[in-house]
C-alpha positions in Angstrom: 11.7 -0.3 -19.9 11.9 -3.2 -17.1 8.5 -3.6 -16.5 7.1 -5.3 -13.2 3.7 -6.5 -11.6 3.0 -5.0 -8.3 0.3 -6.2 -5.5 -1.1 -3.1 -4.4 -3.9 -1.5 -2.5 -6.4 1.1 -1.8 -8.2 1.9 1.1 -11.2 4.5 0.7 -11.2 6.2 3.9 -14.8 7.9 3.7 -16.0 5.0 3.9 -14.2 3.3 7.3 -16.3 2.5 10.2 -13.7 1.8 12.4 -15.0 -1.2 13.5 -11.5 -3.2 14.0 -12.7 -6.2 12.4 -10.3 -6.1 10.1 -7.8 -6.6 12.6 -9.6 -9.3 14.6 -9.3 -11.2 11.4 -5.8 -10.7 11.1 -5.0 -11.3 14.8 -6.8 -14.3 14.7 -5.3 -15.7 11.6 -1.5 -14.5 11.6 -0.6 -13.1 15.3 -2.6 -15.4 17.7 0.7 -17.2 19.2 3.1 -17.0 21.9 5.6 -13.9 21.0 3.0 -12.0 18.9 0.7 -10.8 21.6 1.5 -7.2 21.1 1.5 -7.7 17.5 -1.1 -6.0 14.9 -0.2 -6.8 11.4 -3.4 -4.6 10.6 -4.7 -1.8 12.9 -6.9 0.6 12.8 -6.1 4.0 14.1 -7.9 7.2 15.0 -6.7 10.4 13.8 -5.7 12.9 14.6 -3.9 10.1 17.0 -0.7 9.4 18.0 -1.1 5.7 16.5 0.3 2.4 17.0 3.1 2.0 18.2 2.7 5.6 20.0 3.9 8.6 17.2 5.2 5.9 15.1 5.1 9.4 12.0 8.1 10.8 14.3 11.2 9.8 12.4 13.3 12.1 14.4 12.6 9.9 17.0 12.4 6.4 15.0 14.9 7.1 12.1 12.8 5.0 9.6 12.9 5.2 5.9 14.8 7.4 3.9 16.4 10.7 3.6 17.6 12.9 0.4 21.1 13.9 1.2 22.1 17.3 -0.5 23.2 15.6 -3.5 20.2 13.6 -4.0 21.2 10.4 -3.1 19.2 8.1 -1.2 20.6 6.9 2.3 18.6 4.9 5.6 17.9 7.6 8.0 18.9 5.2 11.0 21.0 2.6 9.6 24.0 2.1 7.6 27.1 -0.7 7.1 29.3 1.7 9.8 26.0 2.3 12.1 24.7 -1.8 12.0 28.3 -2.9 13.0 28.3 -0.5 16.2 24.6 -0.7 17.1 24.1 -4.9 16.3 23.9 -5.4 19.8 22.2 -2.1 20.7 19.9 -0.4 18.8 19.0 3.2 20.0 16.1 4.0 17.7 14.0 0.9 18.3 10.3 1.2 20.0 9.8 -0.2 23.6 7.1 -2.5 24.8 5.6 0.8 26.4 5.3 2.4 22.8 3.6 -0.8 21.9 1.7 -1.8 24.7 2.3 -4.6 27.3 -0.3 -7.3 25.5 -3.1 -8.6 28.3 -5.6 -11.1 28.9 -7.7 -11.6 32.2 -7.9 -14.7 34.3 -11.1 -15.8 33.6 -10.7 -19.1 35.8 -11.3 -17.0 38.9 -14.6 -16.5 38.0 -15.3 -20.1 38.1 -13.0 -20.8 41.1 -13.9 -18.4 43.5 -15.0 -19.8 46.8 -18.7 -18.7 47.3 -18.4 -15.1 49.2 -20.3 -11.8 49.8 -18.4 -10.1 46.8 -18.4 -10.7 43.2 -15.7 -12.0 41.2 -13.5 -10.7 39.1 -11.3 -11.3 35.9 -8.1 -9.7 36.9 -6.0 -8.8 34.0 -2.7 -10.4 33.6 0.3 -9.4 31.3 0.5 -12.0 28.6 4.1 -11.8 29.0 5.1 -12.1 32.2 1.7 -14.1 33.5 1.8 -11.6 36.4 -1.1 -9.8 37.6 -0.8 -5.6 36.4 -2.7 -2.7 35.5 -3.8 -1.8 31.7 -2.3 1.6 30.9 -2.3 1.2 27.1 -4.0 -0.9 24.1 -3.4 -1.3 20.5 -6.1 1.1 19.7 -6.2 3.1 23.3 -6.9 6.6 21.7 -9.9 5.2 19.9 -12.5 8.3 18.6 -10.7 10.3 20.8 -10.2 13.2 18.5 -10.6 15.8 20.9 -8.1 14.8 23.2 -4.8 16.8 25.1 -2.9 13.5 25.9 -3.5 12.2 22.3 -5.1 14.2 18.9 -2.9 17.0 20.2 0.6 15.0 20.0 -0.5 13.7 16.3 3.2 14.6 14.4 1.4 15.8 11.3 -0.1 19.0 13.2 3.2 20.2 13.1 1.9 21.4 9.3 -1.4 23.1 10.5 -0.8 27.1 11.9 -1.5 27.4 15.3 -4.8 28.8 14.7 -6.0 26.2 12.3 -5.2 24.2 15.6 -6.7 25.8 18.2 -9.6 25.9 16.1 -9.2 22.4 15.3 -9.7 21.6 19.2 -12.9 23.7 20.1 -15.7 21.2 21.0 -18.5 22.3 18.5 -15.6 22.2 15.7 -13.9 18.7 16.7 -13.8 15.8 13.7 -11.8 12.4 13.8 -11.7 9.9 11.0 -9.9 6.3 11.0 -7.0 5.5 9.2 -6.5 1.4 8.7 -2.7 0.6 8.3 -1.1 -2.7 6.7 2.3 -3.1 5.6 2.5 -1.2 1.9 4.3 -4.0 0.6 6.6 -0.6 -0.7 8.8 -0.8 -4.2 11.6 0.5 -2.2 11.3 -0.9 1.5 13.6 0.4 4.1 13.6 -2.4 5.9 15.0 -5.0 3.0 18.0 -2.2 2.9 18.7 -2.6 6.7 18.2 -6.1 7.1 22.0 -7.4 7.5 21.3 -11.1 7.1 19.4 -10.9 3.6 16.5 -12.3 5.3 14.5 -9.7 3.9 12.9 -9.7 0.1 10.4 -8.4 -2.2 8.8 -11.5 -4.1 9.5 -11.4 -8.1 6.2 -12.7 -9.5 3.7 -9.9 -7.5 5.8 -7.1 -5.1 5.1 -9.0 -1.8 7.7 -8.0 0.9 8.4 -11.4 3.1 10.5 -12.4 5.6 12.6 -15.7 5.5 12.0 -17.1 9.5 15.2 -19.9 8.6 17.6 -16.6 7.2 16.6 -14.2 10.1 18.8 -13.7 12.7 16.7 -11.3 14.9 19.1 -8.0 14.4 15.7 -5.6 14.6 17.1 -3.1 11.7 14.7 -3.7 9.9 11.9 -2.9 12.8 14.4 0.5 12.9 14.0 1.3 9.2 10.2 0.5 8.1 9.0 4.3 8.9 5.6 2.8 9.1 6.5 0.3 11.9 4.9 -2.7 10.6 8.0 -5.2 11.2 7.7 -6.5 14.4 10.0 -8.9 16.7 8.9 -11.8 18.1 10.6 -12.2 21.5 9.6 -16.1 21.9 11.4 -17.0 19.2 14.0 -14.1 18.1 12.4 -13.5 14.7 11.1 -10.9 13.1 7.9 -10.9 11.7 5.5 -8.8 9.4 2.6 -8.1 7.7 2.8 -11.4 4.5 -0.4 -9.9 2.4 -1.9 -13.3 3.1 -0.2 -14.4 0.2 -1.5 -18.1 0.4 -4.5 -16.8 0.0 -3.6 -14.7 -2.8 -2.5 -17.2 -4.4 -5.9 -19.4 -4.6 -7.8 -16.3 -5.6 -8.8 -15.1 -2.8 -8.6 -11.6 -1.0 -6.5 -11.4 2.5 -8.2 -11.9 5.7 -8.7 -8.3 6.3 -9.8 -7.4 2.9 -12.5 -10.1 3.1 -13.6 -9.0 6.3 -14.0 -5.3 6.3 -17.9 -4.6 7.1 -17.7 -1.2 5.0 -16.0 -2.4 1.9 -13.1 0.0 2.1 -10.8 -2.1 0.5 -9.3 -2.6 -2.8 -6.7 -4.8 -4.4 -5.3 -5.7 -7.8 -1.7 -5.9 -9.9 -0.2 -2.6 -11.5 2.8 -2.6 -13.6 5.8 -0.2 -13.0 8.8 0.6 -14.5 11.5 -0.1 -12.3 14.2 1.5 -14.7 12.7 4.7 -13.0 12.6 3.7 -9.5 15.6 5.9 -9.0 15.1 9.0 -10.9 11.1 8.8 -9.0 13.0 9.0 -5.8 15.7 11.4 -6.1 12.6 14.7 -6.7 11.6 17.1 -3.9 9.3 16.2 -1.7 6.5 18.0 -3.0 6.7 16.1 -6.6 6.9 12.7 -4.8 3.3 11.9 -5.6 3.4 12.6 -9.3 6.8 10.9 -9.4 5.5 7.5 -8.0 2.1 8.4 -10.2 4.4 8.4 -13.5 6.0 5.1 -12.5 3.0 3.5 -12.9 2.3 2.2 -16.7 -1.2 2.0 -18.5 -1.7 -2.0 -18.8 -3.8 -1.2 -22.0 -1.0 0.4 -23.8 0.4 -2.0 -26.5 4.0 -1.1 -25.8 4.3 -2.0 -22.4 2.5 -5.2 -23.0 5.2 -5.7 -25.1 8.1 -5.1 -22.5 5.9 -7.1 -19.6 5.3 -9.9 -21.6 9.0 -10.0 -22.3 9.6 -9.8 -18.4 7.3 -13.3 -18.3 4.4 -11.5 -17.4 1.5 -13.8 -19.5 -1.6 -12.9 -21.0 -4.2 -13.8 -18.6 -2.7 -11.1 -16.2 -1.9 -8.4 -18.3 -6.0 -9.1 -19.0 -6.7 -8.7 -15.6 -4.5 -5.8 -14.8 -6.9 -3.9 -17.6 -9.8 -4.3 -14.9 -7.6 -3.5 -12.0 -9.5 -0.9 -9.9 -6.3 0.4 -8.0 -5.1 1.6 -11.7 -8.0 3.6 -12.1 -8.4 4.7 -8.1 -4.4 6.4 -8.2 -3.3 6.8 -12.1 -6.5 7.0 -13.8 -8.9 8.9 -11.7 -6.2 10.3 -9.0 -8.1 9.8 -6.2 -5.3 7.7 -4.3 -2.3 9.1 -2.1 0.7 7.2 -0.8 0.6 7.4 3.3 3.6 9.5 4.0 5.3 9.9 0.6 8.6 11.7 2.3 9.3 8.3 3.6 10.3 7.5 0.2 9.5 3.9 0.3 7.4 4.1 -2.8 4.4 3.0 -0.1 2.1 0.9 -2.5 -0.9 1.2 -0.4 -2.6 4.2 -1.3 -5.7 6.0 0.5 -8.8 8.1 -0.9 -8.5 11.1 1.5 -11.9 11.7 3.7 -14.6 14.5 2.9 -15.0 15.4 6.3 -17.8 17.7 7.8 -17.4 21.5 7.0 -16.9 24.2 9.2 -19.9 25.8 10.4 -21.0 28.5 13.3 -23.3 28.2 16.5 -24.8 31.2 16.9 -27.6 31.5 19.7 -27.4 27.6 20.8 -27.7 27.4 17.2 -25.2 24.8 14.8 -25.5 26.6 11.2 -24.1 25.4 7.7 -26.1 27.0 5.6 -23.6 29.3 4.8 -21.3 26.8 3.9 -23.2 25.4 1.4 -25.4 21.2 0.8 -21.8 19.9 0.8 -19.2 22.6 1.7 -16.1 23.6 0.1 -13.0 21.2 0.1 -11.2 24.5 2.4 -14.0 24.3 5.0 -13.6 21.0 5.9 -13.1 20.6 9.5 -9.8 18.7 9.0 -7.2 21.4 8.0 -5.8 20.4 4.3 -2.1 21.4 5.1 -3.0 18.3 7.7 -4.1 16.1 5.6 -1.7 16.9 2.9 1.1 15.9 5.7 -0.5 12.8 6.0 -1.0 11.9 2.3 1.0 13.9 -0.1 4.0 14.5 1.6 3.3 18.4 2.0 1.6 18.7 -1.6 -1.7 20.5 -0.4 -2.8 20.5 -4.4 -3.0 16.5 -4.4 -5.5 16.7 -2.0 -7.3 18.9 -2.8 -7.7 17.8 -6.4 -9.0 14.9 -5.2 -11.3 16.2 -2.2 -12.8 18.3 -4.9 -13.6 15.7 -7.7 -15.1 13.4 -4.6 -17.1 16.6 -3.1 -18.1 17.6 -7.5 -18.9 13.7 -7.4 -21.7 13.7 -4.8 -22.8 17.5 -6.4 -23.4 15.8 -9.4 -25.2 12.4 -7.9 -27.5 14.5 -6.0 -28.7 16.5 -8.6 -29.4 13.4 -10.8 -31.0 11.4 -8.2 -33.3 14.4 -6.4 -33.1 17.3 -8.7 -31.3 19.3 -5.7 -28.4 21.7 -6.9 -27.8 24.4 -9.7 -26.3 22.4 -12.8 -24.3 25.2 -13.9 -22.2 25.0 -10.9 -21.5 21.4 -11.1 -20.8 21.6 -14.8 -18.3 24.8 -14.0 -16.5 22.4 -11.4 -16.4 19.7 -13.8 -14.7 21.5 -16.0 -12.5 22.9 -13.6 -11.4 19.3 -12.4 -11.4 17.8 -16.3 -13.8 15.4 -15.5 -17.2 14.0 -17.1 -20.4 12.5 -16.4 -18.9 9.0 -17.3 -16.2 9.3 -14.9 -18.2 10.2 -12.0 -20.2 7.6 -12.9 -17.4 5.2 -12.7 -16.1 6.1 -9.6 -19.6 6.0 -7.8 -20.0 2.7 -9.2 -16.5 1.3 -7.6 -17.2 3.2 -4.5 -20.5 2.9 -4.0 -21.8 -0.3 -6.0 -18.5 -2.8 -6.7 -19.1 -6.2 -6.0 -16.5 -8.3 -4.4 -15.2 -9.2 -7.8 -14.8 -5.5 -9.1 -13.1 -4.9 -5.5 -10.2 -7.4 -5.9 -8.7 -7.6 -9.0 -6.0 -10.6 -8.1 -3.7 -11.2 -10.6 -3.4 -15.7 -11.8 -0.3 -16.9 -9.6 1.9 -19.3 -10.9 3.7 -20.8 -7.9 5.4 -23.6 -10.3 7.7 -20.9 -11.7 8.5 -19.1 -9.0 9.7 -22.8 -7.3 12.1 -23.5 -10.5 13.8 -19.6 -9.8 13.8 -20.2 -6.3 15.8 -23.3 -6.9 18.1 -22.0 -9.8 20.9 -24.1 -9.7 23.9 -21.4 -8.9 27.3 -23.7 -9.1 25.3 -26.3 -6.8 24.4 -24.0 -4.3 20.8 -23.1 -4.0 19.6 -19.6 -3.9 17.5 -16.6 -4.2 19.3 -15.1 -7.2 16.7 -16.5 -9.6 14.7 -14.1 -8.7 17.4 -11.2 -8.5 17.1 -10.3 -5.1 20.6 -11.7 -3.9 23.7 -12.0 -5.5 25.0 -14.7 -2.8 23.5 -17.3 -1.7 21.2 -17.6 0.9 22.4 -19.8 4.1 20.4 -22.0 5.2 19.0 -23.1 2.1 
């Protein structure tokens, strides 16, 4: 057993306003300089959507993340040693600026310099690349709420799942639903983009999971913008480097939670350590798609359990951490409660940002002028809910419809339950029949309303001690007088530049 500590996440998506201020943070902090206009190391998107970068879920037209050949092996979908050698200086499967969108601002000076006239001033926009005056056609968030919409909801790749009449059905106006889906770099326990990266620039940090990208080591090849399926490596074109996504990882380190965690107005957000076993990283990625979630579920290990103290503490994991892991509310949100899905499982990534799937509105008729759910029920049923489940299970579960709904129905049995403590409204038999159906009890629900509902910050981040001192000594293990990353078993050469 090789047991590892893992930053991970969870974001509870019933509870997103989609306000963006997550993202303003984060733009603010990170992406606020010359060659990261268009970048958006956090976004907030509207689905069903096409996203940011436009249909970035189509990896027959991105060739991101992995594929399962016929023998089960593992191999990048758009990159290899053969393909990186004749695409280095042309790479067919990278996003444009239009995919993107051409970043803007608007010349505010001509408000204030305007000779005095019969018309009013205006702030024309201007291209933040080229300084040239031009005409928005696109934003970071341009299909915001539109979840109606023939240019936009319609194109979303993971309709393809739903039948055609769960679509048409999906578009009719009194029947229309949209929830928001915050994206961040999942930090993954298999990344794609570390794989493709030709110069090594690429790495997964040691001590906590964190997926970084050495600026002195990069050489601008883009593969790795190519491979991430989720699009979250980006290039900077003022200075040739890639960038991505860093978890705020100085502010990790001093115990605090990233900008956009701190941020978010409706305390979506969730963060602590989990420990894995990376012995299995390969057997967890070689099943079908549909067993992917319970695959990455079993690589996860129970921090309370004696033995795999054992193995982390012989892996230098110390005592104050394995202490906090017990408290982690990730653990409890994905392996303990299994409320949590991986975003796009089929990627096979090993994404370690999970999501709580939304308990959208239920179906209901208009009859007369009329909008009636009574015969749906107070809450619904997990199958009425507006937003097909083959959908969301293409979105979450990588096809596994079960996941989802196991977990739509244990949030839907939650609130049963809550309602009929708190007003008496309800028939107890049939919440106790569906907790018994789910294998859950009173104490559970209790917990998870608590996290979801009540947690204090300190509940909501669980951040695991740093110990930056030894990570410094493996980072400058002395290899024949050369000084390299192989301390911390990323690299068996050295690093140039270093």
């Amino acid at each position: 057993m090789n047991v590892r500590l893992q930053i991970s996440m969870v974001f509870h998506l019933d509870k997103c306003l989609g306000c963006h201020t997550c993202s303003i943070a984060c733009k603010n902090i990170w992406t606020d300089r010359r060659g990261a206009e268009y970048m958006w190391w956090n976004n907030v998107e509207t689905k069903p959507g096409t996203g940011y970068p436009t249909r970035w879920e189509d990896q027959e037209k991105y060739r991101g993340g992995w594929e399962r050949t016929a023998r089960g092996a593992l191999r990048l979908r758009g990159s290899s040693k053969g393909k990186a050698f004749a695409n280095i200086f042309f790479n067919p499967y990278l996003p444009t600026i239009d995919d993107y969108y051409e970043p803007f601002t608007y010349r505010y000076q001509d408000l204030f310099e305007a000779p005095e006239g019969p018309d009013q001033p205006t702030a024309r926009p201007i291209s933040m690349i080229t300084g040239k005056p031009m005409e928005i056609a696109a934003g970071p968030n341009w299909d915001d709420d539109l979840g109606g919409s023939p240019l936009y909801a319609e194109n979303d790749p993971n309709l393809s799942a739903v039948t055609p009449e769960e679509k048409r059905a999906l578009f009719q106006l009194e029947r229309l639903v949209f929830f928001y889906l915050p994206r961040i770099c999942n930090h993954c326990l298999n990344p794609a983009c570390v794989a493709a990266c030709p110069s090594g620039a690429i790495y997964k940090r040691g001590e906590d999971g964190i997926v970084l990208i050495n600026q002195e080591v990069c050489r601008g090849w883009r593969f790795c913008v190519t491979a991430c399926p989720y699009k979250k490596a980006y290039y900077n074109w003022a200075n040739g480097k890639a960038e991505k996504c860093i978890l705020c990882f100085p502010r990790i380190e001093t115990g605090q939670a990233p900008a956009c965690f701190h941020s978010c107005v409706g305390r979506i957000r969730y963060l602590g350590g989990l420990l894995y076993d990376a012995d299995r990283l390969v057997e967890a990625l070689q099943v079908p798609d549909e067993e992917l979630v319970e695959a990455q579920r079993a690589l996860i290990l129970d921090p309370a359990d004696p033995t795999v103290q054992a193995a982390a503490r012989a892996n230098g994991i110390d005592e104050p951490t394995l202490q906090g892991l017990q408290r982690s509310p990730v653990y409890r949100f994905v392996k303990e409660w299994k409320l949590a899905l991986p975003l796009h499982a089929e990627f096979r990534t090993l994404p370690m940002l999970f999501y709580v799937p939304p308990l959208l509105p239920v179906m209901a008729t208009v009859e007369n002028g009329t909008y009636d759910s009574a015969t749906a029920g107070l809450f619904g049923t997990v199958d009425q809910s507006r937003a097909p489940i083959r959908y969301l299970a293409r979105l979450l579960a990588a096809g596994n419809e079960g996941k989802v709904r196991y977990a739509l129905k244990k949030l839907l049995v939650g609130r049963l339950y809550h309602r009929l403590q708190t007003v008496g409204d309800g028939d107890e038999a049939t919440v106790q029949r569906m907790m018994a159906e789910l294998g859950t009890t009173p104490a559970e629900l209790q917990a998870i309303y608590g996290l979801t509902a009540l947690a204090t910050e300190k509940e909501r981040y669980g951040i695991p001690p740093s110990h930056r001192e030894e990570a410094e000594e493996m980072l400058q293990a002395d290899l024949g007088g050369i000084r390299g990353e192989a301390g911390l078993g990323f690299l068996e050469r050295p690093v140039r530049g270093w």
